[in-house]
ZAVO-309277 format. One record per residue (C-alpha): chain; residue in one letter; x, z, y. Coordinates in steps of 0.2 Angstrom, whole numbers, m for minus. Example, Ala and Ser with C-alpha at 12.3 -4.5 7.8 and 13.67 -1.06 7.14 Angstrom:
<rec chain="A" resn="a" c1="62" c3="39" c2="m22"/>
<rec chain="A" resn="s" c1="68" c3="36" c2="m5"/>
***
This chain:
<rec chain="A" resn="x" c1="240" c3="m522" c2="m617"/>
<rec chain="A" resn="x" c1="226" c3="m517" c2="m605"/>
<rec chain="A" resn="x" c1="214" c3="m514" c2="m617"/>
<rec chain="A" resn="x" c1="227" c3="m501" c2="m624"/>
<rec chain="A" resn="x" c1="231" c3="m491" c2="m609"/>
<rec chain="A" resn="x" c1="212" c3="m490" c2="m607"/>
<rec chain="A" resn="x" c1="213" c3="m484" c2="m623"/>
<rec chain="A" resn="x" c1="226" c3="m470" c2="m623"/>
<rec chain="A" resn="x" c1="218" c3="m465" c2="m608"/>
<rec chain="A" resn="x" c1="201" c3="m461" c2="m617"/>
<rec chain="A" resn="x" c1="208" c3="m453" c2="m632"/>
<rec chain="A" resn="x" c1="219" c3="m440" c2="m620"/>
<rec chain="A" resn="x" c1="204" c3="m433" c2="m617"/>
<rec chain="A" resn="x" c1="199" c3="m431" c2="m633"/>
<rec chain="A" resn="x" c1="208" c3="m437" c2="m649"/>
<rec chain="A" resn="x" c1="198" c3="m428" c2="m663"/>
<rec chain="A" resn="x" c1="182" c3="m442" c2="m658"/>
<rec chain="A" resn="x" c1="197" c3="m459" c2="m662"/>
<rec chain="A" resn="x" c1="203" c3="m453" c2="m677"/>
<rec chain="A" resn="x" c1="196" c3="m467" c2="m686"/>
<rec chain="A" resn="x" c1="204" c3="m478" c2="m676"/>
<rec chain="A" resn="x" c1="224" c3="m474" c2="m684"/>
<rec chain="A" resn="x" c1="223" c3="m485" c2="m698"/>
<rec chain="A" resn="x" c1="217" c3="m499" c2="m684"/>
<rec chain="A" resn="x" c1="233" c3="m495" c2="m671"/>
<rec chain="A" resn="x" c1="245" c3="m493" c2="m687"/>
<rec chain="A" resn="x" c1="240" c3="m512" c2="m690"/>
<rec chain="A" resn="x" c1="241" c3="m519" c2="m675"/>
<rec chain="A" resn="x" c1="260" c3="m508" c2="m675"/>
<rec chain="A" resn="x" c1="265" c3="m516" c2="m689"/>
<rec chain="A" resn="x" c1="259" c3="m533" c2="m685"/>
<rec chain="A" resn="x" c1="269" c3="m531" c2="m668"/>
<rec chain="A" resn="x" c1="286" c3="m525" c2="m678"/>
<rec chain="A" resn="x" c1="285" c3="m538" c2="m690"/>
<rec chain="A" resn="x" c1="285" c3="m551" c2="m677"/>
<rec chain="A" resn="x" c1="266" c3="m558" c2="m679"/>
<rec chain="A" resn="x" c1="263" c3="m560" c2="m661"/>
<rec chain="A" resn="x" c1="271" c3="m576" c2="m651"/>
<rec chain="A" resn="x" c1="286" c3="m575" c2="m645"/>
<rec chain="A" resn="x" c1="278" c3="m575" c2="m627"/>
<rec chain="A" resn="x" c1="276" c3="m559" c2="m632"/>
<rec chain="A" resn="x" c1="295" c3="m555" c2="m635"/>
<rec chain="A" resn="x" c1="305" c3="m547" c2="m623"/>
<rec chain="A" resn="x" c1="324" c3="m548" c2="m626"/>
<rec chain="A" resn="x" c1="320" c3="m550" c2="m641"/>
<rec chain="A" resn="x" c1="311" c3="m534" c2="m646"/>
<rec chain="A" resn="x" c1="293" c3="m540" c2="m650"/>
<rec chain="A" resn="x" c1="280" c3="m531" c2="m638"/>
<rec chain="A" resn="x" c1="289" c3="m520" c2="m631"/>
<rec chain="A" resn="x" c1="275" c3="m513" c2="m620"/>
<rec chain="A" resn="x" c1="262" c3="m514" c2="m633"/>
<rec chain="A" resn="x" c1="274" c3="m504" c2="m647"/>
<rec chain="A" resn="x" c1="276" c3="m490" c2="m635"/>
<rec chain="A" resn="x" c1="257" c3="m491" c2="m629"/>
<rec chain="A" resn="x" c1="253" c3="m490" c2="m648"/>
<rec chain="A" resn="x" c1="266" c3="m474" c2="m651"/>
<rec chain="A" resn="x" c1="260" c3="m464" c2="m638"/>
<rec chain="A" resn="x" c1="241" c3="m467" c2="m644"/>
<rec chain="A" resn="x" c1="247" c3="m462" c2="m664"/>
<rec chain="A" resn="x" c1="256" c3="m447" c2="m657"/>
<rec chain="A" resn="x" c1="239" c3="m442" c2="m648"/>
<rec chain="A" resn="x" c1="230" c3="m445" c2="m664"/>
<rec chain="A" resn="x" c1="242" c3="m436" c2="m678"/>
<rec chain="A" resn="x" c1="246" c3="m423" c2="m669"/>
<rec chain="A" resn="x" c1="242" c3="m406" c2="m679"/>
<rec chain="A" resn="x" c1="233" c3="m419" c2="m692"/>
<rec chain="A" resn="x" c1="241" c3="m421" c2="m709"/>
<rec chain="A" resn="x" c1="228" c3="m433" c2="m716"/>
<rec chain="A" resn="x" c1="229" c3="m446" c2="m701"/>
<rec chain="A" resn="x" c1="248" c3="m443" c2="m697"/>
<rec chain="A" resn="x" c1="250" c3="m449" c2="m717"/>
<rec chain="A" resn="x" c1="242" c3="m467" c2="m710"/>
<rec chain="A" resn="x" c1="259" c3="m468" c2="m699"/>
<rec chain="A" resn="x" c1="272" c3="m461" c2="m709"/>
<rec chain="A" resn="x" c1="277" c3="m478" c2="m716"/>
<rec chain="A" resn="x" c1="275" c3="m488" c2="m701"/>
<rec chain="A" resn="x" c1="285" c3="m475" c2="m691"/>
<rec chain="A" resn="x" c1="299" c3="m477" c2="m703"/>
<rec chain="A" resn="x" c1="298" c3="m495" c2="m701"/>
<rec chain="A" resn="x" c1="299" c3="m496" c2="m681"/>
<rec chain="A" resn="x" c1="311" c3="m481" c2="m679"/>
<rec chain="A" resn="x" c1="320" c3="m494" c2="m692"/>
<rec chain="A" resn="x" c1="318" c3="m512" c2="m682"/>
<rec chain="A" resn="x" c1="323" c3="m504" c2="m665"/>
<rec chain="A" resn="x" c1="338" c3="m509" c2="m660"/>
<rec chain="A" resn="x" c1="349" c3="m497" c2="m648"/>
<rec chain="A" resn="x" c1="358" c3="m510" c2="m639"/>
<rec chain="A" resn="x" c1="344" c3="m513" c2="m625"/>
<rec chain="A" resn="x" c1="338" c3="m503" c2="m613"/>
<rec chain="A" resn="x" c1="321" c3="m508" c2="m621"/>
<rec chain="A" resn="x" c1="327" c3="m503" c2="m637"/>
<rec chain="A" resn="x" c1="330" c3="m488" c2="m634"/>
<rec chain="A" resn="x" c1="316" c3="m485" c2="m627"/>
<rec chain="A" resn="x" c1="305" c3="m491" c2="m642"/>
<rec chain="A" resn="x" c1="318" c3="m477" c2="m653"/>
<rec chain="A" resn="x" c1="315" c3="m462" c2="m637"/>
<rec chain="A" resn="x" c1="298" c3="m465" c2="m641"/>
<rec chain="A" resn="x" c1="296" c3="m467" c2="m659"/>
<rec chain="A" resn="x" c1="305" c3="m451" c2="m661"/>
<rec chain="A" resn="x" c1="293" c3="m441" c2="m647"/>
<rec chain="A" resn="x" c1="279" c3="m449" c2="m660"/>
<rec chain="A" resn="x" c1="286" c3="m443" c2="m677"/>
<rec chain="A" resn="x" c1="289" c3="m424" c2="m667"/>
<rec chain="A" resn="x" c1="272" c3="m426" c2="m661"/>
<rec chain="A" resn="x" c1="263" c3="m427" c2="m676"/>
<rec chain="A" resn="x" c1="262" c3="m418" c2="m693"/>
<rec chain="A" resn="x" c1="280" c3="m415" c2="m696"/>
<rec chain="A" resn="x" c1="286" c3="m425" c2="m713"/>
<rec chain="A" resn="x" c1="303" c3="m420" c2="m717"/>
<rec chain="A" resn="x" c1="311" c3="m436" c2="m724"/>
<rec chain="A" resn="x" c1="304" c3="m442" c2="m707"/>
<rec chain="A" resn="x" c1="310" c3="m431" c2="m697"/>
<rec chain="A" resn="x" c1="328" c3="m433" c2="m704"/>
<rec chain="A" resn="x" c1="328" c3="m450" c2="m700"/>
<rec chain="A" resn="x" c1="322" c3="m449" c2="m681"/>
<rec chain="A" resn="x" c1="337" c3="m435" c2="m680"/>
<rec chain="A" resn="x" c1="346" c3="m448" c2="m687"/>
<rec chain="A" resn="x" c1="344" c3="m462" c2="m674"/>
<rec chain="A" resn="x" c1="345" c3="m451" c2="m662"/>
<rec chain="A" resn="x" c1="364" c3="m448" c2="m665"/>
<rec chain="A" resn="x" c1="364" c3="m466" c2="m667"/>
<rec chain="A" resn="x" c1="355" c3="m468" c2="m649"/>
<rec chain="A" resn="x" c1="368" c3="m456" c2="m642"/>
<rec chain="A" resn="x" c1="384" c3="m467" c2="m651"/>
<rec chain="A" resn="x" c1="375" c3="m483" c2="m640"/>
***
């Protein structure tokens, strides 16, 4: 995870220079959600934690006002706003965060339905 704060850091400044980087964090994010890491890397049960909100914040630097890399992350987006679970404080934190990305980037509207819909679900939990 250190290598990812580094990282985020470096594309804050500028973004438009990593923007072939999405496919490469949109792999790693889905490697994390489908549970390819060890379980050391669990957390409660939510694989990398830390890592899936290091790797949402990078994607929401590198989509924003960018149709053709925010296209990358539509699927995997759908897929993690999908796996979180609301029932942990770490959870939810993965779901705050995963919406903050999808209203971040390029809007998709099927997309965007389903963060509103999970955010109701956040607010029933």
């Amino acid at each position: 995870e250190a290598a990812l704060i580094l990282l985020h850091d470096i594309i804050k400044d500028d973004p438009s220079h990593h923007k072939d980087l999405v496919s490469a964090f949109v792999s790693i994010l889905s490697q994390v959600v489908s549970r390819r890491l060890p379980s050391e890397f669990d957390y409660h049960g939510v694989p990398a934690p830390w890592i899936q909100l290091r790797l949402l914040r990078i994607l929401a630097l590198l989509g924003a006002d960018d149709s053709k890399s925010s296209e990358e992350m539509y699927t995997h987006l759908e897929n993690t706003l999908a796996s979180a679970e609301c029932n942990s404080n770490v959870g939810q934190a993965i779901t705050y965060e995963c919406i903050r990305t999808v209203t971040s980037i390029y809007p998709r509207p099927a997309l965007i339905k389903k963060a509103a819909d999970s955010i109701a679900r956040f607010l029933k939990d």
